[in-house]
N, C-alpha and C positions, 0 to 999 in steps of 0.2 A: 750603464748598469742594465743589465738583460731583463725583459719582463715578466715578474711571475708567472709562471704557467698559470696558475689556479685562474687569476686574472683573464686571461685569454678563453677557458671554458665558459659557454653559454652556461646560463643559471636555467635550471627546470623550470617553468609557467605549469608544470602539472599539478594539480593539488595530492598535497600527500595520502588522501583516504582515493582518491581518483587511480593513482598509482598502485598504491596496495589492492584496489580490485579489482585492475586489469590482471594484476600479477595470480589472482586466486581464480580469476577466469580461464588463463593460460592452463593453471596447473591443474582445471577442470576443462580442459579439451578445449574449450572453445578460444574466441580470439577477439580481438576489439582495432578495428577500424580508426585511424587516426581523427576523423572527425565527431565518432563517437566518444572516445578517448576527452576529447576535449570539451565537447557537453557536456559529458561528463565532473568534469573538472571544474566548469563555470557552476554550475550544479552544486558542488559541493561548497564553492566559494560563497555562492550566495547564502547557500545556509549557516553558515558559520559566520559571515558576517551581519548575516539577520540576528545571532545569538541566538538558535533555535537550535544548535544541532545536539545537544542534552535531551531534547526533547523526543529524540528516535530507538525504541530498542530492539528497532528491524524495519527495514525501506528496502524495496524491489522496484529499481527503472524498465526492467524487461529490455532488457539492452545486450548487444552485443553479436558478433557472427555467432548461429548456432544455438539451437537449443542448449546444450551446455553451458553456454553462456547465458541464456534469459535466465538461468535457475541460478545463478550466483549472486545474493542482495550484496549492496553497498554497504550498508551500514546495519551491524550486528550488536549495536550496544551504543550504550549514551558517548561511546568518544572510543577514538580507532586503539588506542591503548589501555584503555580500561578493560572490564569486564566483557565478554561477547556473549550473547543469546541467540538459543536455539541449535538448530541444523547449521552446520557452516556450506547447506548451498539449501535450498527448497526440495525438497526429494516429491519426487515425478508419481502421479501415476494416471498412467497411460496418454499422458501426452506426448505426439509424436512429431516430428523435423517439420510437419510441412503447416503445424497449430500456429507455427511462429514466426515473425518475420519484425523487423525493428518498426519499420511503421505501423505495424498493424496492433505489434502486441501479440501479447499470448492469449489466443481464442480459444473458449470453450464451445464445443456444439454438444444437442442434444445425443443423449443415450452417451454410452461409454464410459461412465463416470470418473470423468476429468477431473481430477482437482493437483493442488502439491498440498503440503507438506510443511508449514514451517520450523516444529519442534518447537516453538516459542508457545509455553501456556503463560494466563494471569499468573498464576503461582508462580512462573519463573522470573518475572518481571523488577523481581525489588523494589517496586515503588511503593513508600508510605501509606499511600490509598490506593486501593488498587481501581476504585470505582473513579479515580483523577487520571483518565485517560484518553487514549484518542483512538479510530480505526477511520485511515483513507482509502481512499481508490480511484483511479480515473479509468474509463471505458471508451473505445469507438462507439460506433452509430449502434443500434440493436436494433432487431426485427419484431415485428409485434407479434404475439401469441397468448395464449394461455398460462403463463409462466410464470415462476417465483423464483427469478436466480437470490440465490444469497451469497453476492462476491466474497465476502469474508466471516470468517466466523469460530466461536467457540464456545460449546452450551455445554451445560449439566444442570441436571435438574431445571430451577425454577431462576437459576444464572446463566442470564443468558451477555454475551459479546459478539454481537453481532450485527450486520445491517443487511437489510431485503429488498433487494429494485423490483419492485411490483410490478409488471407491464401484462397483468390479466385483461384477457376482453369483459372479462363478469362483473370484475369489481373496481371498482374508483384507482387508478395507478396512482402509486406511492414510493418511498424509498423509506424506509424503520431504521432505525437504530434502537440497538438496545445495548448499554453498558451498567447491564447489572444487573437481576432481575428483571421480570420483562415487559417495565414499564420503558415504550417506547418515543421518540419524536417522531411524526411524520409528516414528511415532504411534502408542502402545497402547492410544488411546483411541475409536481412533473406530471404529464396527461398519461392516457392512456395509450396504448400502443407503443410504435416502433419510436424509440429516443435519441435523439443525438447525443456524440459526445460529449461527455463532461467527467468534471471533476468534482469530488464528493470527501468531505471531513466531514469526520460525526465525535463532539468532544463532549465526555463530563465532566466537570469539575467540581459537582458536589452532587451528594443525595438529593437536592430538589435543580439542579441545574444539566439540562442533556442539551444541545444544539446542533443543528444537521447546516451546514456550509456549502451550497456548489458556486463552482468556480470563484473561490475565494471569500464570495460575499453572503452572511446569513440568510439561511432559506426556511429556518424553523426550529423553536423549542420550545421544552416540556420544562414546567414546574413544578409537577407531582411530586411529591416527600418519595422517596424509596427508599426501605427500610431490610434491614438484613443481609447488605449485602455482601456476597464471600467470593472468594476465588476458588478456582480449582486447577487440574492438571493436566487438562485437554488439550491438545494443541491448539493454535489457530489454524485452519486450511485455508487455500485461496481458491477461489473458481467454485466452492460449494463449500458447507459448514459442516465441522468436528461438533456432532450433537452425541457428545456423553460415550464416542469411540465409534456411532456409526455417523457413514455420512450423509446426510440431506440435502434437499435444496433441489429444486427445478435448474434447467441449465438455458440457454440461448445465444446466439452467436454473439457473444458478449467479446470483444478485444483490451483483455486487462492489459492497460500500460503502466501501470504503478499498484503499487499496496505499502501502506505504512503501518505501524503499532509501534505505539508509546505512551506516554505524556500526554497530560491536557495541554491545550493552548487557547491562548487567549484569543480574539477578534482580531488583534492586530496581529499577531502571529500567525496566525492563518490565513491572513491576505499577504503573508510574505513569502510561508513556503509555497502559495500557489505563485505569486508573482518566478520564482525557480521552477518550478514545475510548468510553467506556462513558458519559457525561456528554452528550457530542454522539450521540450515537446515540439516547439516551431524548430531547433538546433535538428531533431531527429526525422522532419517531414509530414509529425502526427498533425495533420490539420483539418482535419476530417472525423 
């Protein structure tokens, strides 16, 4: 008896949300590399089988050949057939071909005011609580200065969603988080001046619960009651903060390699997405 064909075809090892974003990179100009392709993929594997990946309602690896490619996030909504939020790529401004590179990440320097775009506000998020949330990022090395980058962010008024890498020469360096009004946690880790790489989660999970996480493991939290607090319509920006439709924030040669918004997470969950996060990072050369 002759052998099924079907039988004889290799089965795909690409994970399916892996596949669907190379395919929305393609159809955004840019391209993806077979060994990115596939970090890609283990990347996704891992979170999914952590049970985290409900937990994302937008994630950027900064990946791929081509700025067109860094601007297309992975994951657009709590799961690849459900609902999607935001922009369906990060809309640019003034970042230009040579900001970017897979190892380095997408750098902001000072003046020109760099930032994207995500179209994803609180208010678009459907979550139950909107103050039960998370905002990541990892960064290369940064130079010391007088500076307040604010990698991520979304303000109005007296709501604030945001986090602040302090590396002033004047005052004590810090890293804030603020999710929700702007009582914030801050970082007792980090000195002053130039920083090395890391990776940074800042989650609430309730009105008297904020906690800031680098590389995986707790670095610092607030107990303070905060009361009142609402959402709004602002988007979040990367590389500097949507404060009420203008935008703020110091800059510095900051190399964003990731940014996420979602869902709170628990301590063990966030030693899981870094443990993927830490896996794609060594897959892509970011070692530095």
């Amino acid at each position: 008896m002759p052998m099924n064909q079907k039988l004889l075809r290799p089965r795909s090892t690409i994970h399916p949300e892996a596949a669907a974003w190379a395919t929305r990179v393609v159809a955004n100009g840019g391209s993806v590399s077979g060994t990115t392709l596939n970090a890609v993929s283990k990347f996704c594997a891992s979170i999914a089988s952590a049970g985290i990946r409900s937990k994302f309602y937008r994630l950027n690896l900064f990946c791929g050949t081509g700025l067109s490619a860094c601007l297309v996030p992975l994951y657009r909504g709590p799961s690849l057939g459900g609902a999607q939020y935001g922009g369906t790529t990060d809309t640019n401004f003034n970042f230009v071909s040579g900001d970017y590179s897979e190892t380095a990440g997408l750098t902001t320097t000072s003046g020109g005011w760099k930032y994207l775009n995500t179209g994803l506000s609180p208010d678009n998020m459907a979550l139950a609580d909107v103050q039960a949330m998370h905002l990541a990022f990892s960064h290369g090395p940064t130079s010391s200065g007088d500076l307040d980058p604010r990698p991520i962010g979304s303000n109005s008024a007296g709501d604030r969603f945001q986090v602040v890498l302090s590396i002033r020469s004047s005052v004590a360096g810090s890293l804030s988080s603020a999710l929700g009004r702007t009582a914030a946690a801050t970082s007792s880790a980090l000195a002053i001046g130039a920083q090395a790489s890391a990776s940074w989660l800042m989650a609430r999970t309730s009105s008297t619960a904020l906690s800031i996480y680098k590389n995986g493991a707790s670095d610092a939290t607030l107990t303070t009651s905060v009361t009142g607090i609402l959402s709004h319509a602002n988007a979040f920006t990367v590389g500097r903060v949507n404060n009420a439709g203008t935008i703020i924030g110091d800059s510095v040669a900051l190399g964003h390699r990731h940014y996420s918004i979602g869902a709170a997470m628990t301590a063990s969950q966030v030693a899981s997405y870094e443990l993927a996060l830490s896996a794609f990072r060594s897959a892509m050369g970011r070692t530095a």
